[in-house]
N, C-alpha and C positions, 0 to 999 in steps of 0.2 A: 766654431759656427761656420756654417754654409751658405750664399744664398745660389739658388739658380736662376741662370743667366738666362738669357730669352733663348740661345744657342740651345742649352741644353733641354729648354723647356720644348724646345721644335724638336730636339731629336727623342724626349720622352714620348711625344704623340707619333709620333714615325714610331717606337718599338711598340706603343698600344695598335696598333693595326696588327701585330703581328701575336702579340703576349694574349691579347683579347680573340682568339680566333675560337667560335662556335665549337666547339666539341664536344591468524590467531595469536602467535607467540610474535614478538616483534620480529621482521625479518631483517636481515644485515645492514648495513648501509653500506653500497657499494661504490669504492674509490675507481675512478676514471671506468668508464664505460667498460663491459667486460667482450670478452672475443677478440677475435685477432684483425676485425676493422674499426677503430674509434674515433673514424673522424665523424664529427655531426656538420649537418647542413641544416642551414634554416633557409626554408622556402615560405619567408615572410607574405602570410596572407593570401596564396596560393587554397583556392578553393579543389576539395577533396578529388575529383574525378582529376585535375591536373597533376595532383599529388603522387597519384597512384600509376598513372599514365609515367610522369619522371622516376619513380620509383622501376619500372620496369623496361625502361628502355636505355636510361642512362645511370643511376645511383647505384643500381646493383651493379651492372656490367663494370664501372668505371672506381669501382670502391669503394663508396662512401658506404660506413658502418651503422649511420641513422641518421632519417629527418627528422628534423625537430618541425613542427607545425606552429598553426597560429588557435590563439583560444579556442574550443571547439563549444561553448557553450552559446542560448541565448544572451543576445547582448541586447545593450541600447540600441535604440535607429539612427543611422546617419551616412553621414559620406567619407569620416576621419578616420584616419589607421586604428586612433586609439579609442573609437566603439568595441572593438573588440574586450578591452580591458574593464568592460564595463558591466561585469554580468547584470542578469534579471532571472535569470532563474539557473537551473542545472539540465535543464535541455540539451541533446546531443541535436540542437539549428542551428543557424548563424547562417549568414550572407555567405559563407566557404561552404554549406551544402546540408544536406538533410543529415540523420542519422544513418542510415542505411545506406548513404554514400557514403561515410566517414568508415563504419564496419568494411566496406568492400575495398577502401582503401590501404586501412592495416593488412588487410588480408593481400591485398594484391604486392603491399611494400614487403610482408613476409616473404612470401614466394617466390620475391627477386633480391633477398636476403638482405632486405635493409630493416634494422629495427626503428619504431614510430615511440620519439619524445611528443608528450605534450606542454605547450605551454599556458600554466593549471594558474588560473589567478584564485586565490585562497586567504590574502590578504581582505577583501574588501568587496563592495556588492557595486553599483553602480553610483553616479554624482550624486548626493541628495536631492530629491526632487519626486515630481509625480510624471509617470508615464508609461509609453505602453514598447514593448520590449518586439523585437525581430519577428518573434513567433506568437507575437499575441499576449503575454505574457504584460499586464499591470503591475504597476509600482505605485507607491507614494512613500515619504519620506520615512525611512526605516521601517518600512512593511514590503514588506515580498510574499504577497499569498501562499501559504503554502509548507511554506519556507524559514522567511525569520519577523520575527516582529523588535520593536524597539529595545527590548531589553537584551537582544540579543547582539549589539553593537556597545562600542566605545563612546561614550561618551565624557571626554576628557576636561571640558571646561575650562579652556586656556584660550588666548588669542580673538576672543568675541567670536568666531565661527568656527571655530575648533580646529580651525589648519594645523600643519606642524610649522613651528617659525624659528624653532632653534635644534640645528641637526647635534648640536651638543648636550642633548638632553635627552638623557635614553628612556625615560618614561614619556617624552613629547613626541619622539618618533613612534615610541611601539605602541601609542595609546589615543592619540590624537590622528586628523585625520589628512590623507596625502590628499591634495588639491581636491578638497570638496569631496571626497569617495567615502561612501557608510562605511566606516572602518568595523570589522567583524571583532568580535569580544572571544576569538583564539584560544583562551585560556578557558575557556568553560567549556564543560562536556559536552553539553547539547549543540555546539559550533564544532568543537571536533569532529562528530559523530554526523551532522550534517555533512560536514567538509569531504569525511572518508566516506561517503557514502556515493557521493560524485566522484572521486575519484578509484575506488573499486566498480564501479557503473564503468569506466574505462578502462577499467583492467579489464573488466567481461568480456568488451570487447577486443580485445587482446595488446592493446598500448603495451609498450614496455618498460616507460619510466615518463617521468616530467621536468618539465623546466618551471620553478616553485617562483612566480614570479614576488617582487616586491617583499623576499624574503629579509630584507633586513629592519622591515615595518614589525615582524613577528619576532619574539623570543625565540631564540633556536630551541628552548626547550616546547615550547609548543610545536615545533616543528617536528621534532621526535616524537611526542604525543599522537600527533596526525600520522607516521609513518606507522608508528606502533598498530594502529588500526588498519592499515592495509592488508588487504586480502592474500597478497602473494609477494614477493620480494621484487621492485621496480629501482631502475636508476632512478638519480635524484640528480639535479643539478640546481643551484640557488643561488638566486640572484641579490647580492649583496656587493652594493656597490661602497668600494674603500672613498673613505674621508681624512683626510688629513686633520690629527686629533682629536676625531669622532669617537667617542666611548666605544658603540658598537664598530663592532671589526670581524673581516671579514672569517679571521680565524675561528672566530667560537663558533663556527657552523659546520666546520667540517666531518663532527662527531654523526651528521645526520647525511653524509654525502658530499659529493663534488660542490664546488662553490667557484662561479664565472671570477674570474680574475681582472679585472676592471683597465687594472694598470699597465698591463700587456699592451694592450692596442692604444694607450694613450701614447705611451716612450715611444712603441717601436714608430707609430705615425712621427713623432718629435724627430727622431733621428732621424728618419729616413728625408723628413722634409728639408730639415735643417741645423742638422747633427752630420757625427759621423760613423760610418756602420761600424771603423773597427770598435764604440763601443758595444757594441751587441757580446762581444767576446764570451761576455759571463751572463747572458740577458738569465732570469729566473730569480732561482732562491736568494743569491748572493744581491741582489735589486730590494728585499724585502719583501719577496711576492711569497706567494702560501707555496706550500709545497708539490711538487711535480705533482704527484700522483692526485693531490684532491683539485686540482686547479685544471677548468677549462678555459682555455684563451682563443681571442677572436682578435682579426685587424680591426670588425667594426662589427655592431648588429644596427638592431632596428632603432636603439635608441642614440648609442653612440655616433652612427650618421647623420641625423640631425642636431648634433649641438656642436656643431662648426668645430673651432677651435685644430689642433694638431692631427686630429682623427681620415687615416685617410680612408677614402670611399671609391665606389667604382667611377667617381668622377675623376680619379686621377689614372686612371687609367694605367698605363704601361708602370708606372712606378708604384700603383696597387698590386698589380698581377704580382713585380717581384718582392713586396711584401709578404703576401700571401704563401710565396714558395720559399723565403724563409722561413715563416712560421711553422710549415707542413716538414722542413727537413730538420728544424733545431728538435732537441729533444729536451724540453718542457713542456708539458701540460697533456690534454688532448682538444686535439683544434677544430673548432668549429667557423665551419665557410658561410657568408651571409650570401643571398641571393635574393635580391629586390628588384623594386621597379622604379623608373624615375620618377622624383619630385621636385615639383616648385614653391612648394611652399612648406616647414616642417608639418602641418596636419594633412597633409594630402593622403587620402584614402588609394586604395589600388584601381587601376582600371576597373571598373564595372558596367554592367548593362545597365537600361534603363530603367530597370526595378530594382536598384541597387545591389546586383548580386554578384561577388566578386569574377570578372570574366576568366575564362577558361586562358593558360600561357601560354603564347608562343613566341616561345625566347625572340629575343631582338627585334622585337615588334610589339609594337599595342605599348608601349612604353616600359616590358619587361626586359632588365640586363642583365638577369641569371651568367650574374658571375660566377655562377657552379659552374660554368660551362665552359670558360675561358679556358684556351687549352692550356697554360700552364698552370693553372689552379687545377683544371681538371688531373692532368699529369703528375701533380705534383702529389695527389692524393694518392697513386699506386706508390710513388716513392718512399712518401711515407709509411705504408704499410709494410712497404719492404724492408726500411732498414728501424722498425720499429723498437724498442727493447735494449739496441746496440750504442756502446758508448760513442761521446766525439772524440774525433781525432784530427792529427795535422790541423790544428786552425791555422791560417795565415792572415795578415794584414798590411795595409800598406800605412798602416798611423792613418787613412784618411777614411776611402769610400771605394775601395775595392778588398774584399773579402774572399775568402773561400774555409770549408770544412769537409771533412766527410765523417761519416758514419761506418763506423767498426767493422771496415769488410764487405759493405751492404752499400752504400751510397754515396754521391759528393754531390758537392754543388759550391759555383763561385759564383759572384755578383760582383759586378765590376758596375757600380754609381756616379763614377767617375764623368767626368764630359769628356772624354777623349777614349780612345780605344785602348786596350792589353793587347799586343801582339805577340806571338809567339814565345809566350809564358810556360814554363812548365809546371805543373801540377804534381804533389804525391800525394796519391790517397793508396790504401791497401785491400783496392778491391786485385780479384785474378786481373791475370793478365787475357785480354779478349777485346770485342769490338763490341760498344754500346751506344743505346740510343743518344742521342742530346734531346730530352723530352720536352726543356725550355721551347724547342720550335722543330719538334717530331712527333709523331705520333710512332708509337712500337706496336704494329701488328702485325701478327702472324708468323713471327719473324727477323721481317725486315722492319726500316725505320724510313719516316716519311719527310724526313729531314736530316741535318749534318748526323754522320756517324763519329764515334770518339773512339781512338784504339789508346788502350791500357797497354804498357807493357810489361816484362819478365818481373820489373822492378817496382810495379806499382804506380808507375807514373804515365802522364798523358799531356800534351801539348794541344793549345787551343787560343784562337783569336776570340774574344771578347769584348764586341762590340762597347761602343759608352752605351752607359745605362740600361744592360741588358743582362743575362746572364747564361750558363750552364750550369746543367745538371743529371750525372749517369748514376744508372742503378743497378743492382745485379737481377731484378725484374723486367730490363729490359737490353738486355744482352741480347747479341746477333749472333746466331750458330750457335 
């Protein structure tokens, strides 16, 4: 166990100034996103015209492989993050922008070679109650004009208001309803066939997969059911979050696609805060986590940000950024970067105008901290691409809170947690012998490097000072000459 001392807590905010710098037939189910870029970004709540705008000027140029987005349907009215989770109808509106922006967004996220996840809520319709939706759209208690009527939900009959109240009860979760939400009745045709009908409606428009929210409320076999009916073959990503001696697990899902990995961004937060990194050693399968390939892992999203606890956020600043660039150089999973706005309170909605409609981003302002943008998050993202596929090698550690690895030929990186500096350490990794960027605090263009240069030599090795609580990190992606 760790704790940090106020010393080092001053020199964590001294490295965030620096780490945080601006820069028909069923079709397959497909394990970790496919192409040769897999990292996902969520630009949590990011209305469609800013979508498309960061999609071409920074996501494609800088590597990221896909956005993931926020619901794209009519929702509830209000000011919380979580209206969006609230459908009322299957409208391509909502406060993030009309239809015809959302269409001109995929297309513009195409053409700058990012693919568009959506994230598809499927479980459940809005809170029970009466009222009137984003776009106009009426409600009252399990009627949705149009759409579904009462027989077309779960009604489970437990707990006097139907909640779920025991996560150890696998027909109370998949049947009964999450916090007051019309839980949809999943297992019957006329719910599937509604369900694939909104979500081929986005395939039209050329989405290329989704994020299956509150999939561990639905049977995975209904879930297969739903896929079965899509129109064209889309990634999957399902959110099934693990419980400790929960019946449901996260395993049985992966039959239908990739499944978020819950427990990644809780340990690695633990360790980092107050742990120590050399256990990362073995971080993945050998932890009990699902297997590389169906496992997406995140430091944090939208949900795990707000429930405090180990989870770190971009409120921690310099010692986020160097979690994050673990995560993008280890090889488990494939990683997804969150990118938010500040909050004071967990229901805080995103900046918006005065007709409540989500405002347009401009990073580091308006209370947006698109931490996609931090330059070693952002950096860390070609890294990854580079040394993709390639085993680890040389790990080193000090038994405490300085590490290093590299990657098969392709990359290193050492992170030194420590409160005190590494001085003139020497490093082996087995990339060539050459002069490469330090992307921790360089940018590699054109070229040259906009920060320390790192020379390899004959033998594979490199010498480098290591500030406390900082790190390096070279790649064969950004090699000088």
């Amino acid at each position: 166990m760790r704790r940090r001392t106020t010393a080092s807590l001053a020199l964590a905010a001294s490295l965030a100034a620096t780490l945080t710098v601006p820069v028909g037939a069923s079709p397959p189910a497909t394990a970790a996103p496919p192409g040769t870029r897999d990292v996902i970004v969520q630009l949590f709540e990011w209305n469609w015209p800013s979508v498309a705008a960061e999609c071409q000027s920074f996501l494609g140029p800088r590597g990221y492989g896909y956005v993931q987005v926020s619901p794209p349907q009519e929702h509830i009215r209000g000011q919380q993050w979580w209206v969006a989770y609230q459908p009322v109808s299957y409208r391509i509106e909502s406060r993030r922008g009309t239809r015809a922006q959302f269409q001109a967004m995929v297309t513009t996220c195409h053409n700058a070679g990012v693919k568009v996840i959506v994230d598809a809520v499927v479980n459940h319709m809005s809170a029970v109650g009466t009222g009137t939706g984003w776009a106009g759209g009426g409600y009252t208690p399990y009627t949705y004009p149009g759409i579904y009527q009462s027989q077309d939900f779960h009604h489970c009959g437990r707990n006097g208001n139907d909640d779920i109240a025991n996560y150890h009860d696998r027909y109370e979760v998949q049947n009964c309803e999450l916090v007051g939400l019309a839980d949809l009745a999943t297992g019957t045709g006329y719910v599937r066939d509604r369900l694939a009908a909104y979500l081929n409606d986005l395939l039209s428009l050329g989405v290329d997969g989704f994020r299956l929210d509150a999939s561990k409320h639905m049977p995975a076999a209904d879930i297969g059911a739903l896929r079965s009916r899509l129109s064209r073959p889309a990634y999957l990503v399902q959110e099934v979050i693990h419980g400790a001696g929960e019946p449901i697990q996260p395993g049985e899902y992966v039959g239908n696609g990739d499944v978020h990995e819950f427990r990644y961004g809780k340990d690695l937060g633990r360790v980092f805060r107050r742990e120590r990194l050399a256990y990362l050693n073995n971080l993945g399968e050998p932890w009990g986590y699902l297997g590389s390939g169906s496992a997406v892992v995140f430091t944090d999203n939208h949900d795990t940000q707000r429930d405090g606890g180990d989870v770190l956020t971009y409120r921690d600043n310099g010692i986020y950024a160097l979690a994050n660039a673990f995560m993008l150089a280890w090889p488990y999973g494939s990683p997804a970067v969150m990118s938010s706005y500040e909050f004071g309170n967990r229901d805080q909605g995103p900046p918006s105008d005065g007709n409540g409609k989500t405002s347009d981003t401009t990073c580091y302002s308006n209370g947006w901290r698109c931490e996609h943008r931090w330059q070693v998050i952002a950096n860390m993202v070609a890294f990854h691409n580079t040394v993709r596929g390639s085993g680890l090698v040389h790990w080193y550690d000090n038994g405490n809170n300085h590490i290093a690895f590299g990657r098969d030929g392709r990359g290193y990186l050492t992170i030194n947690d420590e409160d005190s500096a590494v001085n003139g350490r020497s490093y082996r990794t087995n990339l060539p012998a050459g002069r490469y960027c330090d992307v921790i605090h360089g940018d590699h263009t054109g070229g040259s490097c906009t920060g320390p240069v790192i020379t390899v030599d004959a033998g594979g090795w490199f010498r480098a000072d290591v500030a406390a609580h900082d790190a390096v990190a070279i790649h064969l992606g950004a090699r000088i000459g």
